[in-house]
LORO-621516 format. One record per residue (C-alpha): x, y, z. Coordinates in steps of 0.1 Angstrom, whole numbers, padded with zeros to 4 digits, always signed. Layout:
BEGIN
XYZ...
END
This chain:
BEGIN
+0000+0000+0000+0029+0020+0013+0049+0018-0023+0016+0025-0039+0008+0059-0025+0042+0068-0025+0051+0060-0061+0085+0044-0051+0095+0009-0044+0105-0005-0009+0139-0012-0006+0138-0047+0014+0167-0060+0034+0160-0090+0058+0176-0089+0091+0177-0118+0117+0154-0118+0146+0157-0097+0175+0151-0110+0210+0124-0080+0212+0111-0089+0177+0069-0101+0180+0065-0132+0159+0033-0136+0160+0005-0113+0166-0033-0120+0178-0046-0087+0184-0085-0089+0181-0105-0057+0189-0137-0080+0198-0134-0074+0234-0132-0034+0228-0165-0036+0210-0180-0060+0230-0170-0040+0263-0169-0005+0255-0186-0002+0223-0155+0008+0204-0158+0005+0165-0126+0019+0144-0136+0051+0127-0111+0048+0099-0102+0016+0076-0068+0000+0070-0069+0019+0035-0080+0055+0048-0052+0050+0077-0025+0045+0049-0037+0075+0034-0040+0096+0066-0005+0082+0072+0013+0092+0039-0006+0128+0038+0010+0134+0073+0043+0122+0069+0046+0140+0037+0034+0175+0053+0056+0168+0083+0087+0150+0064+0112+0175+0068+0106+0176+0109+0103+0133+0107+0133+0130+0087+0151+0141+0116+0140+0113+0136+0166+0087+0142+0157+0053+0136+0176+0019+0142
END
């Protein structure tokens, strides 16, 4: 979605595993809506979108940002 939006290709390097590093992930937002009556107000798509459109305003302050 990522190289869609952005018109580039990812460059992809495989790493090993860190110790830290989740290998599986079984987050399930049931409960939330079940319990509190939470229901996401965005989809995965629109979140992309949000997410590029605000790193791109912002990219010269989050190009600053060191990263491992």
């Amino acid at each position: 979605m990522l190289e869609k939006r952005l018109g580039k290709k990812a460059h992809i390097t495989f790493e090993p595993f860190h110790a830290a590093d989740v290998h599986v992930n079984q987050a399930d937002v049931h409960k939330a809506k079940e319990i509190l009556g939470w229901k996401p107000m965005v989809d995965l798509e629109e979140g992309v979108d949000r997410l590029v459109a605000w790193y791109m305003q912002e990219r010269d302050w989050a190009k600053t940002v060191e990263t491992p």
